[in-house]
C-alpha positions in Angstrom: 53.8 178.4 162.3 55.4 182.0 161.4 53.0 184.7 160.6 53.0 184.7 156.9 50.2 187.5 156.8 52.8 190.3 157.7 55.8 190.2 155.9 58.6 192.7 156.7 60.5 194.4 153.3 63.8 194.7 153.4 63.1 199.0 152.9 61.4 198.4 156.3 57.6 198.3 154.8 55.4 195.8 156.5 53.0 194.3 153.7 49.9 192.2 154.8 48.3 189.5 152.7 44.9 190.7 151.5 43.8 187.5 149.1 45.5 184.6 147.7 44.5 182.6 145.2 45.8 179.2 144.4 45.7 176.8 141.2 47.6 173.3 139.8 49.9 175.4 137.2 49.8 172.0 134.8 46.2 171.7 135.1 45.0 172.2 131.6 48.4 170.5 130.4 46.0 167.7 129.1 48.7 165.9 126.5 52.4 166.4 126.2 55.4 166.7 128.4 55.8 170.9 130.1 58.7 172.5 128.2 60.6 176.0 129.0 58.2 177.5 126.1 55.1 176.2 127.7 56.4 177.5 131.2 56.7 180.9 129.5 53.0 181.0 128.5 51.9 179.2 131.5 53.5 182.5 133.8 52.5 184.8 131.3 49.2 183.9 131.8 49.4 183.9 135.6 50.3 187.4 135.7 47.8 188.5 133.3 44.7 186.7 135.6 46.2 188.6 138.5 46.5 191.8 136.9 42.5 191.2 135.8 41.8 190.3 139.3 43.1 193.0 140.8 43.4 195.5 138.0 46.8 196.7 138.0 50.5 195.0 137.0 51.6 192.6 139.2 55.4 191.3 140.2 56.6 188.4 139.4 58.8 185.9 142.2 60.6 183.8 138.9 59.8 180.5 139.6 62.8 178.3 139.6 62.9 175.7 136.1 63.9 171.9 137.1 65.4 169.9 134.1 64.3 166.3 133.6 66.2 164.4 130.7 63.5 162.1 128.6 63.2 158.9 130.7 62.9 156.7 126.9 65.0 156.8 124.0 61.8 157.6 122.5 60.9 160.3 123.9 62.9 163.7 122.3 62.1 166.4 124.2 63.8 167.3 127.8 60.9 168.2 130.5 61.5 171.7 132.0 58.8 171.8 135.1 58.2 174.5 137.2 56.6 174.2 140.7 53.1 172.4 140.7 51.0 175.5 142.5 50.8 178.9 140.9 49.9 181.7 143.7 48.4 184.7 143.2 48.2 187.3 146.0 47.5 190.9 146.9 49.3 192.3 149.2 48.7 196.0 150.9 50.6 198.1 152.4 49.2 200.8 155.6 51.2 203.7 153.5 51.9 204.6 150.3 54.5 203.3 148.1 55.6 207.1 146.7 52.8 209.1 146.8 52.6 210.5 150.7 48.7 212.3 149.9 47.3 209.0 149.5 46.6 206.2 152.1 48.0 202.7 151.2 49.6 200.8 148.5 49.3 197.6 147.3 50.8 195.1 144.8 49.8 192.0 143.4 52.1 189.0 143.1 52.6 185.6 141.6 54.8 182.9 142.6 55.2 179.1 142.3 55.7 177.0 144.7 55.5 172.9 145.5 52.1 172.5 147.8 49.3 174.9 148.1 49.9 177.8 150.7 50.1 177.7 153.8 52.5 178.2 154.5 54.4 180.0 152.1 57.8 178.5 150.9 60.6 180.2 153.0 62.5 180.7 149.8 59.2 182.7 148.6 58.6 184.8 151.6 62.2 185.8 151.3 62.3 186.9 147.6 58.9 189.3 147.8 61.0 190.8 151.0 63.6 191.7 148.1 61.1 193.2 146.6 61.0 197.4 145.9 58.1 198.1 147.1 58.1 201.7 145.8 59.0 201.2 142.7 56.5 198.5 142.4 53.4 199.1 144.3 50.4 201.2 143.7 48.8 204.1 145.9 46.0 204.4 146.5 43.0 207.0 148.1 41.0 204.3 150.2 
């Protein structure tokens, strides 16, 4: 299995996986079919628990819609589903993100993804190396 613990940036920056947390992103779809709209609130909220949990904004890898057509004639709205696990995850850089007087950075992010981590989707692990770190990523002290 590949070391997803250290991923390398594509600036260079090696970020290391501090804490993940993992949920069913349909679980409290108790009735109804998931829609784009319901997808919206569903990440919305996602980003807002990990911005709680680790008290600063957090990126956001888009998670990738898939389009199911109604499977009766009685059914009138089209299914728009998302991946099945939301993933929430702070990860920490050894140096600062802009700030050189400070110590580390580190930057909270939510994906989706098909089956609980680990590992992490290749497709994932790809788009947070895309990601700019120092634009995004907050110093810290220690």
């Amino acid at each position: 299995m590949k070391n997803e613990v250290a991923i390398e940036l594509k600036c260079g920056t090696v970020i290391y996986l501090e804490a993940i947390c993992q949920s069913k992103t349909y679980a409290e779809l108790l009735e109804g079919r998931p829609t784009a709209k319901i997808n919206e609130v569903y990440i919305g909220r996602a980003l807002e628990r990990a911005e709680n949990q680790w008290n600063c904004a957090a990126a956001l890898i888009k998670p990738v819609e898939m389009v199911f057509e109604p499977e009766h004639a009685s059914s009138f709205r089209t299914q728009v589903r998302i991946p099945q696990i939301t993933c929430m995850a702070l990860y920490k850089s050894l140096a600062p993100a802009r700030d050189k007087t400070l110590f580390y950075s580190e930057l909270p992010i939510v994906w989706f993804q098909d089956d609980f981590a680990f590992p992490i989707e290749e497709s994932i692990i790809k788009d947070i190396s895309q990601l700019d770190w120092k634009k995004l990523a907050h110093d810290y002290d220690g």
